[in-house]
Residue, then its C-alpha position, 0 to 999 in steps of 0.5 A: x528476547x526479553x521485555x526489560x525496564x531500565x534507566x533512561x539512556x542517551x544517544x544521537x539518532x543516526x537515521x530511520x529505518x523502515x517502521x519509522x524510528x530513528x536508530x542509534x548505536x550505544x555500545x556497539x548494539x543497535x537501537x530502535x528508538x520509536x519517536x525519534x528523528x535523524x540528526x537528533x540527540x534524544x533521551x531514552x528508555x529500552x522496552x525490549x531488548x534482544x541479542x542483536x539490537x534493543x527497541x525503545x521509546x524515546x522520553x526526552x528529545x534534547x536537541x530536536x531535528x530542523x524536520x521534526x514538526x507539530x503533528x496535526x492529528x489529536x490522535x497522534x500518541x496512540x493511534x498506530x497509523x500515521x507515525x510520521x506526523x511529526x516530520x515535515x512533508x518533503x523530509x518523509x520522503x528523503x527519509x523513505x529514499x533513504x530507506x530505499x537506498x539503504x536496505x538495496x545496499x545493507x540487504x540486497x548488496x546492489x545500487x541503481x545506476x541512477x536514483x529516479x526523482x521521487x514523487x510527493x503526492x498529497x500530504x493529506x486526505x488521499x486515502x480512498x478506501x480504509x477499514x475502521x476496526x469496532x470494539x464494544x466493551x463489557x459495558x456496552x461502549x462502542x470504540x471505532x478506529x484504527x488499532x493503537x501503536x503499542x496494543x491491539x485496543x481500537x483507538x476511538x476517532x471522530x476524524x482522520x485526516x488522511x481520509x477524504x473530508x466528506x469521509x472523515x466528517x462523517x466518522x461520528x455520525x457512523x459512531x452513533x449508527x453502530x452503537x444504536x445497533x449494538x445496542x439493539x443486538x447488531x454488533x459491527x466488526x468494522x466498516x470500510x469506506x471506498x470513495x471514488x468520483x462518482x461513488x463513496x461506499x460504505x461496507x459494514x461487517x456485523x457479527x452476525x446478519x442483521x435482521x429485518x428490524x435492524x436494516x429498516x434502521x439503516x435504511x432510516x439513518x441513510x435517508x436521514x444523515x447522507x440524502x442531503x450530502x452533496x457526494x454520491x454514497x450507498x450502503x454495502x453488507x458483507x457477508x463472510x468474504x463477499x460484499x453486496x449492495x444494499x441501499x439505495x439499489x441503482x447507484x453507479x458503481x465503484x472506479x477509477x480513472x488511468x487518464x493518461x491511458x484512456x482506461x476506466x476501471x470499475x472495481x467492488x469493495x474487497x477488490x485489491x486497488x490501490x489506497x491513493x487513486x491520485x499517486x497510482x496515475x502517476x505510478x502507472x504512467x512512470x511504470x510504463x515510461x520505464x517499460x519502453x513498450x514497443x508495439x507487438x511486445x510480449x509483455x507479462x504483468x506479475x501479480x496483476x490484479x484487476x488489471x491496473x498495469x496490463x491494460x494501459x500496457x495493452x493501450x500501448x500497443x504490447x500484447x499482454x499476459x497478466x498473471x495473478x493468484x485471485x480467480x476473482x481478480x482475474x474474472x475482473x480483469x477479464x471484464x475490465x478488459x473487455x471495456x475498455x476495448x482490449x480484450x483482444x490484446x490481453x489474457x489472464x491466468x489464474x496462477x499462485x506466483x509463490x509456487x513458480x519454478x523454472x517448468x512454470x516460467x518454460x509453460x509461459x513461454x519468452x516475454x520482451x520485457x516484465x512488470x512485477x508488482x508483488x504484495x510485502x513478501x515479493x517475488x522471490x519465486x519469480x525472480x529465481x526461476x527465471x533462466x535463459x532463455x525466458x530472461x525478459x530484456x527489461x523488468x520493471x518492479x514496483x515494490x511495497x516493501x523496500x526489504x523483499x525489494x532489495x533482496x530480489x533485486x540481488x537475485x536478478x543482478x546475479x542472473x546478469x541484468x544491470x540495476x539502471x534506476x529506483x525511485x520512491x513514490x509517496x503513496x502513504x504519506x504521514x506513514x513509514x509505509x515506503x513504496x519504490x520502483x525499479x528497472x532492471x535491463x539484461x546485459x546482452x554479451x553483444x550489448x554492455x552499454x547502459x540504458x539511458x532513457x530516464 
């Protein structure tokens, strides 16, 4: 690999790929052209190339793509977050379907019977938790953001645009906050924002504990900037891996709602959730549609969280087994679960599901049907060491890695399920971020007929 300056090249981008760029071919070798759209015949400049392809920046765009738009955002050109701001709403999400159906059938050598319509969801202010980085310089300059496209630098914002709006009008009085404290000897590390209905949190990470002087000025800046705000908010500290309440004491906490299953969620900063409250109600209730969940089935729900799958399943009747590889996620769920009234029809295990082989899947005994819903890497180890006669009759995954995806949908074609349907959901709109989800159902020797309940 080697970083290489040359003269600017042209050629016609062919499609996307799954960070956003557009590629083309020149000369047999692929390339990665950052900037660039489908359909487009663009100027450009190789900034790295390798054996295989190059990666390059786009310099010129001479014919532009009906899809491509003016992006809204100031910050555009340098923050590393949203990069695709500059094609339309709708067009993002054919480019992600395509993206999904495209690394199923390049990596995976496997195609859905049926591509399940997408789901948009909001183009904007969506996003109920984010992590802002904090840098200060040799001269005591403060920067708050997200980290810039091409570098590890902090890009300074005064909004964002995918944050909720209370949020995002709120970024330059929290500035003002943390350089007052850094200059007083507090330095922030970052400050996370958590909003949901009846609560906005907003966890701040220092350097080191702030002292007593130091959270008298919170205190003061609290009831001074967000008392007169009409939405709820409260002040958390984090300290190493743990976040605590700090002020005001005795505000509701932190949930969400899964109103189509009657499930009410508490949950803590730190806690895995979904980033769009909005887009997991929908996900959670197609999830079930296509689970089919009959009363009294056994169900199991991989990587289960705090509970975001098991306990609408158990609402439905299943008896569930959720499985996941943080103790403390797992003590949540336990808890989520006795709330809302479905205790008795859930259990938790604390497992690390990257370490499953066949003894494993033996230990947890014969499943109806599955729900895999695995972190970037997948769920390779499960999807190889299930064997008959623990083979679920329907497995349902939700990925957010349209890669890892594909490659363990090969893995269970093999085992002899049919690959019925997958779909996209637009969880993280403005980003090349893809979210999809499958359904895969085991071809019984008696039973070759497809599943048609889409």
């Amino acid at each position: 690999m080697r970083d290489v300056e040359k003269a600017v090249q042209t050629a016609t981008v062919t499609s996307i790929d799954y960070e956003g760029r557009g590629v083309a071919r020149v000369d047999g070798k692929a390339v990665f052209i950052r900037g660039a759209l489908p359909s487009e015949k663009v100027c450009y400049r190789v900034t790295r190339s390798k054996k295989q392809f190059d990666e390059a920046e786009v310099v010129e765009i001479e014919q532009a793509s009906s899809e491509r738009i003016r992006p809204e955002c100031r910050y555009f050109e340098t923050c590393g977050g949203c990069v695709l701001q500059h094609v339309r709403p709708q067009a993002q999400v054919a480019f992600k379907q395509r993206i999904m159906e495209e690394q199923l059938e390049r990596i995976g050598k496997v195609k859905p019977s049926q591509i399940l319509p997408p789901i948009y969801g909001m183009p904007w202010h969506y996003r109920d938790r984010a992590r802002l980085s904090v840098s200060v310089n040799q001269k005591g300059r403060l920067k708050m953001g997200f980290q810039a496209k091409k570098t590890h630098d902090v890009v300074d914002i005064a909004s964002c645009g995918i944050l909720p709006r209370h949020v995002s009008l709120l970024l330059p009085e929290v500035k003002k906050l943390l350089q007052q404290l850094a200059a007083e000897g507090a330095t922030a590390k970052f400050v996370e924002f958590f909003s949901s209905k009846q609560l906005t949190v907003m966890n701040l990470g220092f350097q080191k504990r702030p002292s007593e002087t130091h959270l008298t000025a919170l205190k003061r800046w609290f009831d001074t900037t967000l008392k007169a705000q009409p939405e709820q908010w409260q002040v958390w500290l984090q300290e190493g891996w743990q976040s605590h309440p700090f002020y005001p004491e005795g505000k509701l906490g932190l949930t969400y709602d899964l109103s189509e299953f009657n499930v009410h969620m508490p949950y803590r900063p730190g806690d895995f959730t979904q980033i769009n409250a909005e887009m997991n109600n929908v996900m959670v209730g197609r999830a079930l549609k296509l689970l089919d969940i009959r009363s009294g089935e056994r169900i199991a729900d991989l990587f289960c969280g705090l509970g975001n799958f098991s306990l609408p399943m158990a609402k439905c009747g299943a008896e569930v087994v959720g499985i996941e590889g943080s103790e403390t996620l797992v003590v949540r769920a336990h808890q989520n679960a006795r709330e809302n009234l479905c205790a008795e029809q859930t259990t938790f295990l604390t497992a690390d599901l990257f370490d499953t082989d066949e003894t494993v899947v033996t230990s947890w005994g014969k499943f109806d049907k599955m729900l895999l819903d695995p972190p970037r890497s997948g769920a390779y180890a499960v999807v190889k060491s299930l064997y008959k006669p623990y083979l679920p009759q329907r497995i349902v995954y939700v990925s957010c890695n349209p890669a890892t995806f594909a490659r363990d949908a090969a893995v269970l074609v093999e085992k002899g399920y049919a690959f019925q349907a997958a779909g996209v959901m637009n969880m993280f709109a403005q980003t090349a971020h893809v979210e999809s989800i499958g359904v895969f159902e085991l071809q019984n020797d008696t039973n070759g007929a497809e599943y048609d309940g889409f």
